[in-house]
N, C-alpha and C positions, 0 to 999 in steps of 0.2 A: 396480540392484545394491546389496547391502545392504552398509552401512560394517561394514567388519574384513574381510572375504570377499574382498579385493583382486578379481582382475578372473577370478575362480571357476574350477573345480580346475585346468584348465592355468594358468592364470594364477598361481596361490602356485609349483605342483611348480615350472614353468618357475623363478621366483624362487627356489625356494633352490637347484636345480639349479647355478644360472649363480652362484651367491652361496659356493656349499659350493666349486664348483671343483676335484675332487680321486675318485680313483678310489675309495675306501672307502666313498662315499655308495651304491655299487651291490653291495655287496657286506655283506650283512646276517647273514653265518655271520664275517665277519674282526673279527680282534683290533682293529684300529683302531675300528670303529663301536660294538662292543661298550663299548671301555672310555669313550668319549664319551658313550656311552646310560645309561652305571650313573649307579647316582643318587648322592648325594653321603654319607660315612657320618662317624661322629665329630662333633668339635666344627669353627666356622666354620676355625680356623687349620689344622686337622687338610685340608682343601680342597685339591686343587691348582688354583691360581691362572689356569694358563695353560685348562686347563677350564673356568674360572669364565668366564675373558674370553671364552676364546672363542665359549661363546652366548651372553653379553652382545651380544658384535659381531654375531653373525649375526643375533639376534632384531631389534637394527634397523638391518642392512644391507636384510634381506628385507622389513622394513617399508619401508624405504624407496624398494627397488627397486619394491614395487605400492601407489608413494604416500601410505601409509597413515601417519596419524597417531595411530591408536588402533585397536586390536581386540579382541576381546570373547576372552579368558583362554583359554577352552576351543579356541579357533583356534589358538593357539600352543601351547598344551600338548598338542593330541589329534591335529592334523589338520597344521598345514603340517609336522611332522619326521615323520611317520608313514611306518612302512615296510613291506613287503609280510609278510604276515602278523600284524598289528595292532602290531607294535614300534613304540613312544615313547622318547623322552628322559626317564628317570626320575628323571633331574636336575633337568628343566625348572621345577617349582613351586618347588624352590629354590630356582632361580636369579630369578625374577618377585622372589620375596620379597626375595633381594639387592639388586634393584635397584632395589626401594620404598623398602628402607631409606637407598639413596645418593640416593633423591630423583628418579633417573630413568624409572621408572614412578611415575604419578599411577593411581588409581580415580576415574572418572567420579561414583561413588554418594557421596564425598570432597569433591569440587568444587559452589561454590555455582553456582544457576542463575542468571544473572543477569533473565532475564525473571521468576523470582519477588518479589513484594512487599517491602519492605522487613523486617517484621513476621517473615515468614517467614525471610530471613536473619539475621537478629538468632538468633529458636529456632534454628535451624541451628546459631550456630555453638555456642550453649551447649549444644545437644543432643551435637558432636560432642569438645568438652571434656569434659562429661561419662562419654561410653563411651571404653574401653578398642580401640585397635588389633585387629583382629580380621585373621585370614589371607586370603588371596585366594581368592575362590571360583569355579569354572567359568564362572557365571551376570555375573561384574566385568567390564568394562568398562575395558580399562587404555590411560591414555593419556600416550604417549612425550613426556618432557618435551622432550628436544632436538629431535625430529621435526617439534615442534610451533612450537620457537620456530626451524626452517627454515623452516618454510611461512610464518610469520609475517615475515619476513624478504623473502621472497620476494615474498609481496602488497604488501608496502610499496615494493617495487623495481619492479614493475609499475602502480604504482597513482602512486607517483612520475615515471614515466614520461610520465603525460597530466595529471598536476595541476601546479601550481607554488604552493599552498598550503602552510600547515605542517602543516595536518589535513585529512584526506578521510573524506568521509560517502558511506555502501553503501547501496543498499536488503539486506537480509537473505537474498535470491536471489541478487546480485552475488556476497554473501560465501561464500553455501552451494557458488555455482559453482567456487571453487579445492582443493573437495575432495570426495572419492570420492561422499560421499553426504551427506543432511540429519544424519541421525545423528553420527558423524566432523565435521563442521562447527560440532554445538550443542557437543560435549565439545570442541575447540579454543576455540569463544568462550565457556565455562566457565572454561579456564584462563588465558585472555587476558587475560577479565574480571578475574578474581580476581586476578592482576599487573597490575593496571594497563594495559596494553596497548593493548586497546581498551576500546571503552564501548559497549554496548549501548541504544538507545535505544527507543521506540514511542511514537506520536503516535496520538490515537483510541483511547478507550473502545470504540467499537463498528466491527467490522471493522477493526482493529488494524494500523497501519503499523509492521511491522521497522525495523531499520539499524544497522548498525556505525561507528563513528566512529573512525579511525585514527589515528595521529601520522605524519607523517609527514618529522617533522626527527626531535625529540626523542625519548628513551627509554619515556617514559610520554602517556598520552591524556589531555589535559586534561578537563576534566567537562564534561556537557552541557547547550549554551547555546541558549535561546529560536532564533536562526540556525538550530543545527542541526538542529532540527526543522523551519522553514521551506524548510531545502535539501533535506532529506529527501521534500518534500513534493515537490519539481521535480524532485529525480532519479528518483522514483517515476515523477511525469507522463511523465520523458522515458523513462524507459525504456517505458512501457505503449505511448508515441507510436507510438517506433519498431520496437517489435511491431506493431501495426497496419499501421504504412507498408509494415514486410514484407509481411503478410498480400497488401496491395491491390496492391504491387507483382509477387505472384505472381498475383495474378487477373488483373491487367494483361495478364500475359504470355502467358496459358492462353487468356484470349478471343482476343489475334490469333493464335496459335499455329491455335485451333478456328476463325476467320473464313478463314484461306488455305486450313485444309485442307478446308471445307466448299465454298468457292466453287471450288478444283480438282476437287471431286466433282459439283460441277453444281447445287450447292442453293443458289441464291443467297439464298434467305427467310434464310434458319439462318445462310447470311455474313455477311446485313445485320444479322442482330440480334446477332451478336457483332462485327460493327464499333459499332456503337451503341452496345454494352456497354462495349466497351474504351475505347471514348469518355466515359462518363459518369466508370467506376473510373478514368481520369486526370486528372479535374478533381478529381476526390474526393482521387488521392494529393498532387497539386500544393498542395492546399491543406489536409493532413494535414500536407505538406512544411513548408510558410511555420507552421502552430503551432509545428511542434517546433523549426523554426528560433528562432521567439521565443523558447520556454521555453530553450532552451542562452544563446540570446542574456542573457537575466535572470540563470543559474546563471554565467554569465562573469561578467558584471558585479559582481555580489554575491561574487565569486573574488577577482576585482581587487581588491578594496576591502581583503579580507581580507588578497592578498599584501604590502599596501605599509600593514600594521597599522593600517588603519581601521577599523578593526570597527564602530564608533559609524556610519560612514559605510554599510558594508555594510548594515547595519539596516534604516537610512534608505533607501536603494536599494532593497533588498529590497522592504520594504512600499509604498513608494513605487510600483515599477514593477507587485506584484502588487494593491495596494487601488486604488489613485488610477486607476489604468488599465484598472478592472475585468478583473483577475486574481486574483482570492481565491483562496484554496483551495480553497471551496467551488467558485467557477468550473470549477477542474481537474478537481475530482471530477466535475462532470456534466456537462461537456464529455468526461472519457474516458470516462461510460457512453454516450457518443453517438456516441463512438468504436467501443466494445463493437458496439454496431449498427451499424454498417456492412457485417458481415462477414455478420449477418443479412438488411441490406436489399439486397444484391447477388443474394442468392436468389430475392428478386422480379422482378430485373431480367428473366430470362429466361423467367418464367411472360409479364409484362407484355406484352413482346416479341413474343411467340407470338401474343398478341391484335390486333397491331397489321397490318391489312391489307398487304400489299406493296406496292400501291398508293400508300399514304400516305407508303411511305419517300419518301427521296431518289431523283432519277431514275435509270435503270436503266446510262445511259453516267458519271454521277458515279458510282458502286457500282461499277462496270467499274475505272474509272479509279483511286480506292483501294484496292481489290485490285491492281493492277497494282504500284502502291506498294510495299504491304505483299508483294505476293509477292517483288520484285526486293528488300526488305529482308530477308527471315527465308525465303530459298529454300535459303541453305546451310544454316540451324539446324536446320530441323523435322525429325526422327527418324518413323522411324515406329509410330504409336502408335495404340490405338485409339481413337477419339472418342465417349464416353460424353454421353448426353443429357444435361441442365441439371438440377439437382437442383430437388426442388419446392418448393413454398412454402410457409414455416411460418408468417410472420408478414403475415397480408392487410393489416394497418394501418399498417405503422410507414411512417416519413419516406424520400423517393428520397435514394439516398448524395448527390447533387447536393446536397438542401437541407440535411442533417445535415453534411457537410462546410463548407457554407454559413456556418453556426451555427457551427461550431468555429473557423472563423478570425474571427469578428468580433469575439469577446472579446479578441486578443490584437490586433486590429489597431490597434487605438492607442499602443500603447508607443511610448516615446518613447526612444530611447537616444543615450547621448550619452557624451563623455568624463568620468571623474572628476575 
């Protein structure tokens, strides 16, 4: 869904439906809608006041109601007041204009980027000292000041919620997720940025890590510190972790789901080798499980340190717990592309399986006997669904999720943790 479009045409109608609240909205030949639609004439004072306010409020009532913290100009002046027969509010550009001038609409094109260069913001602003105010144009990008500093408000209350630091570090997905779209997200931390608010940060030259850095006592974001790129690094890791742990968690569940219902159908081959599967992907998750436990484990520790204004000590932890204990960075990073494969090398699992004589399994009353298990477990759950064969296989070489999951917890098994 693209930012300003709220949640697409029922979604605005409904919004200003429920916002307008009043019988004259449905009635496009009455004196009441009419005199609300004329556009504004004379000089500002010559105005009535209570028409001014009143699409002041609605434009962000209705923003507000489909979440929106910016919409693209031509959305409010063409389409969400639009009435049967192409009738508009031909007050509407006037009123945008009013409310640029009280400060309450911002233009995105206005606002510096903060992922651009320093170099570049410098031109910027002399560029925009330079030119003259220009009017709003269909193609503007307008973004609500108040709307923006609710949302703002709001993430720090949620984000306050699971931290007990004075500052919280985002990967740039975290932050994209508390609003409509990628779009609508970059123009809030445009303006957040530019107040101080937050801080935009990125670690890597090549293949670029995001993140937003919050305040989370104070008014403004302090600047960012060597730390915060190093936690950026771990809330990365942990987040990618536990995507993955989903992922193999649901494969987990799909191969016993496919083993009961194969071994009810008579095909014991195709049961055993989705009991064997489901066996492998949970050694795999268990010890997907114990990395991410570390990584949280170090992003506490390093918290702590933080909460009770050690930061000198935090440092020290930090690098302490990710160099000294072979945790680098670098580790992270190729430990999560190892990560990345697993979701690949489970695709083998069932070509491999197929290969393996029946014979060679486990004996035919132990295979009786785990199904019987598994069936008295997941007898009430299973739906009934069809069972699609095993997808094929794309990669003949790579590592069994066994030894790749293997690999991923050794790095971290040495940490040592301990009290401050």
């Amino acid at each position: 869904m693209a930012s300003g479009e709220g949640d697409g045409v029922e979604g605005w109608e409904a919004a200003v439906r429920a916002e307008v609240g009043a019988g004259w909205w449905d009635d496009p030949d009455g004196d009441d809608l009419r005199a609300r639609f004329k556009a504004f004439t004379g000089q500002r004072r010559d105005w009535p006041e209570p028409k001014l306010l009143f699409w002041k409020d609605l434009i962000l009532r209705v923003s507000r109601r489909l979440r929106l913290c910016s919409a693209p100009a031509h959305l409010v002046t063409s389409v969400w007041f639009a009435r049967p027969g192409g009738i508009t509010p031909l007050c509407l550009p006037q009123v945008l204009e009013e409310m640029r001038a009280d400060g309450e609409i911002l233009l995105k094109s206005e606002l510096i980027d903060p992922a651009a260069g320093s170099l570049y913001q410098i031109l910027w602003r002399v560029n925009q000292m330079a030119i003259s105010k220009r009017p709003i144009a269909q193609e503007d990008i307008l973004v609500f000041r108040s709307l923006v500093e609710e949302r703002f408000e709001d993430i720090v209350r949620q984000l306050s919620g699971s931290h007990w630091t004075s500052t919280c570090v985002v990967t740039i997905s975290k932050f994209n997720s508390f609003f409509v779209g990628r779009e609508e997200a970059h123009a809030a931390l445009c303006y957040l940025s530019q107040r101080g608010k937050a801080r935009y940060l990125v670690v890597r030259k090549e293949d670029p890590l995001e993140g937003v850095k919050f305040p989370l006592v104070s008014a403004q974001a302090p600047a960012v510190s060597k730390l915060d790129s190093d936690t950026l690094h771990l809330v990365w890791a942990e987040e990618r972790l536990q995507q993955q742990l989903d992922v193999l968690d649901r494969r987990w569940e799909i191969s016993r789901r496919r083993a009961l219902m194969y071994f009810k159908g008579g095909n014991k081959k195709a049961a055993s080798r989705y009991v064997r599967q489901s066996k492998l992907v949970s050694e795999s998750r268990n010890k997907c499980t114990t990395l991410l436990e570390r990584v949280e484990e170090v992003i506490s520790l390093v918290s702590a340190a933080e909460s009770t204004k050690q930061v000198h000590e935090a440092i020290q932890i930090g690098i302490k717990a990710m160099k000294e204990h072979d945790v680098s960075i670098e580790d992270i990073n190729t430990h999560l592309k190892e990560v990345d494969d697993l979701v690949a090398a489970q695709r083998e699992i069932d070509a491999a399986l197929e290969l393996v004589p029946l014979q060679s399994l486990a004996g035919e009353e132990d295979i009786e006997e785990q199904f019987r298990n598994l069936e008295a477990e997941l007898l009430d759950k299973i739906p009934d669904v069809h069972v699609e064969e095993p997808e094929p296989v794309l990669h003949a070489t790579e590592d069994s999720p066994d030894e790749t999951a293997e690999s991923l917890s050794d790095n971290l098994s040495k940490i040592k943790l301990g009290a401050i």
